[in-house]
LUMKOL-250705 format. One record per atom (N, C-alpha, C, O): residue in one letter; x, y negated, z; atom name; residue number from 1. Coordinates in Angstrom, 2 decimals. Layout:
% LUMKOL-250705
(A, (X, Y, Z), CA, NUM)
...
END
This chain:
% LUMKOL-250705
(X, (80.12, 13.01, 73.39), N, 1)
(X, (79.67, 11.98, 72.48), CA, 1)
(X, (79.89, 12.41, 71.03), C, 1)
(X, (80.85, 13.06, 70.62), O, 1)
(X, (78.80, 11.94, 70.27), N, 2)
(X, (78.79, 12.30, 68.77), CA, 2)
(X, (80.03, 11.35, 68.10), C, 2)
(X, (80.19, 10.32, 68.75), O, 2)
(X, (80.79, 11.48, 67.14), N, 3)
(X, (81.89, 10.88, 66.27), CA, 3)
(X, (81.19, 9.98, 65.43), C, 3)
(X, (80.00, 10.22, 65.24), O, 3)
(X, (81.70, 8.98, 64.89), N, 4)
(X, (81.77, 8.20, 64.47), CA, 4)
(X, (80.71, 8.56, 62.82), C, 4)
(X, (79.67, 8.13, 62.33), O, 4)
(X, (81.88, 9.67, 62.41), N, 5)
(X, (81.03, 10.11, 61.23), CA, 5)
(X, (79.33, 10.94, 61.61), C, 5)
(X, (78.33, 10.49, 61.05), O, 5)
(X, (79.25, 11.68, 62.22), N, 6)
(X, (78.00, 11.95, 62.75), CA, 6)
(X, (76.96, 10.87, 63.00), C, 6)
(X, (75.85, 10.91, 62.48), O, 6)
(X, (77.31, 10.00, 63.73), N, 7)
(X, (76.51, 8.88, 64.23), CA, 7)
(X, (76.26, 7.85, 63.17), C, 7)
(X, (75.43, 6.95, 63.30), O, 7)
(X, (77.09, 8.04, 62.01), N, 8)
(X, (76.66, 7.15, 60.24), CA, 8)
(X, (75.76, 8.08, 59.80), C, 8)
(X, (74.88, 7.77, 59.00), O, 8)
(X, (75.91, 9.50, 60.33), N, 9)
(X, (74.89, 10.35, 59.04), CA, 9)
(X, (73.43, 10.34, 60.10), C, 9)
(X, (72.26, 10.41, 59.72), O, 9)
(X, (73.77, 10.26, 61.04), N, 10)
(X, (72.32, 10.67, 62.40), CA, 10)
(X, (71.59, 9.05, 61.78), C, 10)
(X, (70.48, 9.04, 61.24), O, 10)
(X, (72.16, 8.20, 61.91), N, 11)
(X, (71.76, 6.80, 61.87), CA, 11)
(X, (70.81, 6.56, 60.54), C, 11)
(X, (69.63, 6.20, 60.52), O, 11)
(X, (71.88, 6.95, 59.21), N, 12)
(X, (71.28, 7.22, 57.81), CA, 12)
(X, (69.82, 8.03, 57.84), C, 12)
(X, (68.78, 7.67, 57.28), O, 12)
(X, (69.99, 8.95, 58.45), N, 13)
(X, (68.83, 9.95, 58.33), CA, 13)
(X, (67.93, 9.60, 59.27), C, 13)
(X, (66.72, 9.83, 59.20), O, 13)
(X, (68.45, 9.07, 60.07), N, 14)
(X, (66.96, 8.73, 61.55), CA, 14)
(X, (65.99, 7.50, 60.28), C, 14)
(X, (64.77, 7.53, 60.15), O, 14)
(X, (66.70, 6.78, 59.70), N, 15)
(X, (66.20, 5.65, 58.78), CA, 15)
(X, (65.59, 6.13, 57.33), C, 15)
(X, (65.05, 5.36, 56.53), O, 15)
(X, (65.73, 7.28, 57.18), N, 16)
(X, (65.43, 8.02, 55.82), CA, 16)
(X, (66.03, 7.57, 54.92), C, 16)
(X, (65.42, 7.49, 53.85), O, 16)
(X, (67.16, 7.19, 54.98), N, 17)
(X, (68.00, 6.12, 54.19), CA, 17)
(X, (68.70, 7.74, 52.88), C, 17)
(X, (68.23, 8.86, 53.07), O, 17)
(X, (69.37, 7.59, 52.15), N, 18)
(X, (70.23, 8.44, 51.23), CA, 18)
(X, (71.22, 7.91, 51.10), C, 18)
(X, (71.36, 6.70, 51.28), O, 18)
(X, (72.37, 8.93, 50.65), N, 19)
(X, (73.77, 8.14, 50.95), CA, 19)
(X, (73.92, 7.03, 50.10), C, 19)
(X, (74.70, 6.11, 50.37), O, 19)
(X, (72.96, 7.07, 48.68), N, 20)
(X, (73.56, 6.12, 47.89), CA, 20)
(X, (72.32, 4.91, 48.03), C, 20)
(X, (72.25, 4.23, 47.01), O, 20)
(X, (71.34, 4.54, 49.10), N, 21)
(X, (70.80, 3.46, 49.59), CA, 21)
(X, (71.39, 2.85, 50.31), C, 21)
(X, (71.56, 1.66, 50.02), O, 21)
(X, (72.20, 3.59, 52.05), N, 22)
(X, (73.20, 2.85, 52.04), CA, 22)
(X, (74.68, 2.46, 51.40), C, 22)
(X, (75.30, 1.46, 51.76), O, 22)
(X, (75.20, 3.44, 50.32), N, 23)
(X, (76.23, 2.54, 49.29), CA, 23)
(X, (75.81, 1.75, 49.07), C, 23)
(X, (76.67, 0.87, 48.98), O, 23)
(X, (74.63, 1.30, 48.84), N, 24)
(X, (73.94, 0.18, 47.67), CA, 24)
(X, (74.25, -0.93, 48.64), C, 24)
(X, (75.03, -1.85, 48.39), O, 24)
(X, (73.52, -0.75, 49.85), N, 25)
(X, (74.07, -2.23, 50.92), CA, 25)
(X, (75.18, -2.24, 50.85), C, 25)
(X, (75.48, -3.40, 50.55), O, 25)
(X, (76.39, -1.44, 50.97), N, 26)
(X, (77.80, -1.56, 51.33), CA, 26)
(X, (78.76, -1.66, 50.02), C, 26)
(X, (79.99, -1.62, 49.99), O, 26)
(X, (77.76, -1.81, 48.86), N, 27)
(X, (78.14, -2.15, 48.01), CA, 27)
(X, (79.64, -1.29, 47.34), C, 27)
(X, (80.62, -1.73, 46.74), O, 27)
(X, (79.30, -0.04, 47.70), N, 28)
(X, (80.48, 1.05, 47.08), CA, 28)
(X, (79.70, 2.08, 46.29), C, 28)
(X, (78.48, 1.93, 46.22), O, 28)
(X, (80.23, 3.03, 45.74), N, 29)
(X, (80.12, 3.95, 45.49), CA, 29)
(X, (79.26, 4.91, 45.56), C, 29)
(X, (79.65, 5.39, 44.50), O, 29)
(X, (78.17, 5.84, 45.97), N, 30)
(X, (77.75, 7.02, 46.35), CA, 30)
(X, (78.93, 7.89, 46.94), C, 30)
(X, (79.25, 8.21, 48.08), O, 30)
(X, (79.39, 8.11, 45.80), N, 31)
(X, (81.38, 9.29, 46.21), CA, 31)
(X, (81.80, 8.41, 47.17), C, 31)
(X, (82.00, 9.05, 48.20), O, 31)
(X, (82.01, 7.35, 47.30), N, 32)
(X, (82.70, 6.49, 47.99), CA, 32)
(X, (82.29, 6.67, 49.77), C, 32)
(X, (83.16, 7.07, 50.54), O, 32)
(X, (80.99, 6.33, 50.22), N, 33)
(X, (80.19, 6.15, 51.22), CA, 33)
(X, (79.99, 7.65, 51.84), C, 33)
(X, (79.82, 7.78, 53.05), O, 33)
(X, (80.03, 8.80, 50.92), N, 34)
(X, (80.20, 10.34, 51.02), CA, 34)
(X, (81.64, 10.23, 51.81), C, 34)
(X, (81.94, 10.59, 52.95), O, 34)
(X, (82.38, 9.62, 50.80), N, 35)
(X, (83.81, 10.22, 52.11), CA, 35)
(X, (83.88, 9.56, 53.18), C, 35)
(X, (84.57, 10.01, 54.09), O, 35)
(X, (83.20, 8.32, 53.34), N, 36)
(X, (83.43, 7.38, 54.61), CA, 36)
(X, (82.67, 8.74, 55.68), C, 36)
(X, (83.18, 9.28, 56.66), O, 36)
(X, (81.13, 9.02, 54.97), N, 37)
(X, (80.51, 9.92, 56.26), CA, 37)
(X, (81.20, 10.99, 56.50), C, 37)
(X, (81.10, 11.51, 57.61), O, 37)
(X, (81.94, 11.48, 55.63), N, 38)
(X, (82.62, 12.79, 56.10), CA, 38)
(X, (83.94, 12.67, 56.39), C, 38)
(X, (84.83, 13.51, 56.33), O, 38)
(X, (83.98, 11.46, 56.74), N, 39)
(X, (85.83, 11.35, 57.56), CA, 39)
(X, (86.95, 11.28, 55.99), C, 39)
(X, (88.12, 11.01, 56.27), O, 39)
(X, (86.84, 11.35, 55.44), N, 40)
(X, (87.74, 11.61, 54.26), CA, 40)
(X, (88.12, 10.29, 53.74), C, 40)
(X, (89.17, 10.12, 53.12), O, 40)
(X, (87.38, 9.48, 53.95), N, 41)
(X, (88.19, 7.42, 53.57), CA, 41)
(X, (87.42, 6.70, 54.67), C, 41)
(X, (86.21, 6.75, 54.88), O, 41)
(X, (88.82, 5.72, 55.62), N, 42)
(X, (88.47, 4.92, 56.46), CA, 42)
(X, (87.32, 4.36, 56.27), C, 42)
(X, (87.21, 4.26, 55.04), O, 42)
(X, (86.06, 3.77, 56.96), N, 43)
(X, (85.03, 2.59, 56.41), CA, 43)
(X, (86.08, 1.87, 56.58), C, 43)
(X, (87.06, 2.19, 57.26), O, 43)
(X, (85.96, 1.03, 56.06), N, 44)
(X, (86.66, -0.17, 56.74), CA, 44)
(X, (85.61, -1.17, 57.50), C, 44)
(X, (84.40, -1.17, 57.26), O, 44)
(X, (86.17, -1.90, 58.30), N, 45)
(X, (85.22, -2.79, 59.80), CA, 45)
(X, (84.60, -3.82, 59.10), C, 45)
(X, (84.11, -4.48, 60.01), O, 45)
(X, (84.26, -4.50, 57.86), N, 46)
(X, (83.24, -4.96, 57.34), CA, 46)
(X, (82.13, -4.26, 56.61), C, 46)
(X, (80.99, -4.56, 56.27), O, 46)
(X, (82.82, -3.31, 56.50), N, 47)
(X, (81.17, -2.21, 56.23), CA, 47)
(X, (80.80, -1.69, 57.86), C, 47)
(X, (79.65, -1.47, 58.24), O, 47)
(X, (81.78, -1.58, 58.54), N, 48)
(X, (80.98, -0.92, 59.77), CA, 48)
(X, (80.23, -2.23, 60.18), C, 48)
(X, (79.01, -2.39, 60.09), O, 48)
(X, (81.04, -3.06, 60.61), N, 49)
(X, (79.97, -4.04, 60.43), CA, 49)
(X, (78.63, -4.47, 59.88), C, 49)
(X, (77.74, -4.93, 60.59), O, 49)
(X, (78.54, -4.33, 58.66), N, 50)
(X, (77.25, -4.22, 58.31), CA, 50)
(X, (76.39, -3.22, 58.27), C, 50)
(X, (75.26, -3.49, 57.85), O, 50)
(X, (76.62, -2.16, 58.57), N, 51)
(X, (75.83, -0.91, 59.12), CA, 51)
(X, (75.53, -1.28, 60.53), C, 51)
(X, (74.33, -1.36, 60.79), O, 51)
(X, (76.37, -1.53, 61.49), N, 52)
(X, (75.60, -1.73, 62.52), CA, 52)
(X, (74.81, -3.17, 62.57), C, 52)
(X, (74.18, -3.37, 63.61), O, 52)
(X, (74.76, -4.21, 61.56), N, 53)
(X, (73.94, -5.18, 61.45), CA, 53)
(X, (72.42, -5.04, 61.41), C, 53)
(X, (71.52, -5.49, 62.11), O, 53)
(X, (72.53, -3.72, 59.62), N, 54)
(X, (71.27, -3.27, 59.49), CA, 54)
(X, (70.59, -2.54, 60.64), C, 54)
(X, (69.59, -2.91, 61.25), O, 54)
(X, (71.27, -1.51, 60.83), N, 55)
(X, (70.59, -0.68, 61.85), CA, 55)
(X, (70.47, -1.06, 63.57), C, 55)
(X, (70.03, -0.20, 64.33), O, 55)
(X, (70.85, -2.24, 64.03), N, 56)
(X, (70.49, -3.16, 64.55), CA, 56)
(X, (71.14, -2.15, 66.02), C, 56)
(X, (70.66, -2.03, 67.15), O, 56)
(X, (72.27, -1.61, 65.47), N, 57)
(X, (73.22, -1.09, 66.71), CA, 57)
(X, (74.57, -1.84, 67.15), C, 57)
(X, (75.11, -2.67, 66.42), O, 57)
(X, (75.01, -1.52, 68.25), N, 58)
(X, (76.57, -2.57, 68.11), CA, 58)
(X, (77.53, -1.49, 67.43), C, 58)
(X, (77.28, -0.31, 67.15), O, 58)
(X, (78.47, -2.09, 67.29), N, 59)
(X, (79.59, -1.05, 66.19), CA, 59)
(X, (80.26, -0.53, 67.36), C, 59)
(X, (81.26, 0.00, 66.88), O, 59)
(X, (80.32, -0.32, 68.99), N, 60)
(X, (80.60, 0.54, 69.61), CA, 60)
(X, (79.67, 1.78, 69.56), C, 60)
(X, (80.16, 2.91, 69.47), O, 60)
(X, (78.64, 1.62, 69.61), N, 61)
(X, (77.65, 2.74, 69.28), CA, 61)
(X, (78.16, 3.93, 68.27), C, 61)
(X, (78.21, 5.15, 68.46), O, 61)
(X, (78.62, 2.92, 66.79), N, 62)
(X, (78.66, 3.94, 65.91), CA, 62)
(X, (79.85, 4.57, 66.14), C, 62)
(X, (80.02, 5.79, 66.20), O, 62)
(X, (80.90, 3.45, 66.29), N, 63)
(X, (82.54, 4.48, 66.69), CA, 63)
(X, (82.49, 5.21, 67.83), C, 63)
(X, (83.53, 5.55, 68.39), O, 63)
(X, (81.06, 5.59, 68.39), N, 64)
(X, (80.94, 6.72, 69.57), CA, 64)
(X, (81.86, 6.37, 70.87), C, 64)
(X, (82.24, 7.05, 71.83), O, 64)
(X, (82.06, 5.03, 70.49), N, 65)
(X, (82.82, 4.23, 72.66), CA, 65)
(X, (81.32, 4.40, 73.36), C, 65)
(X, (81.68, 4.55, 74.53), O, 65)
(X, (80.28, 4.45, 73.39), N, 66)
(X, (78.78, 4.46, 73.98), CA, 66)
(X, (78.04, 4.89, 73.21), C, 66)
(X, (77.99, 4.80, 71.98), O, 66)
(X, (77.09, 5.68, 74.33), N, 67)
(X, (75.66, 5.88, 73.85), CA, 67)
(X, (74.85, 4.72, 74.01), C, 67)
(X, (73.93, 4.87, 73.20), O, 67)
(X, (74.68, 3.51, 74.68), N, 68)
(X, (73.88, 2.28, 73.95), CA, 68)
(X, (73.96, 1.63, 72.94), C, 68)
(X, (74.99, 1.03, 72.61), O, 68)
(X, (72.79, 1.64, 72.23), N, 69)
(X, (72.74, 1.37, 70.95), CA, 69)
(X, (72.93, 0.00, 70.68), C, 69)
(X, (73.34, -0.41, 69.59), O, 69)
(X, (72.55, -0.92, 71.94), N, 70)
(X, (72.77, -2.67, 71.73), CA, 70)
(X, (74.01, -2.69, 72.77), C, 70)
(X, (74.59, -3.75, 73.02), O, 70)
END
């Protein structure tokens, strides 16, 4: 199974999204949302939360517990 951080950047890019379109939803940083994807600062579970809102996955999906996306 893909990691957590992989499955924010696979997700970002399957959507053509850029890191700082989704900062803009999550309301951080560019630098900020960079270290969340590369493991370097916790998301914290109300941004994962709203990543898996938008992208209309459950937040087991993204923390890589499953490959189903609902």
């Amino acid at each position: 199974m893909r990691s957590l951080y992989q499955k924010m950047r696979d997700l970002r890019e399957d959507h053509d999204l850029s890191q700082q379109d989704v900062a803009e939803l999550l309301n951080v940083s560019q630098a900020t949302y960079s270290r969340y994807e590369s493991g370097v600062l916790d998301i914290p579970s109300i941004s994962l939360i709203k990543l898996a809102d938008y992208y209309k996955v459950s937040v087991d999906y993204i923390l890589g517990r499953t490959d189903k996306k609902k």
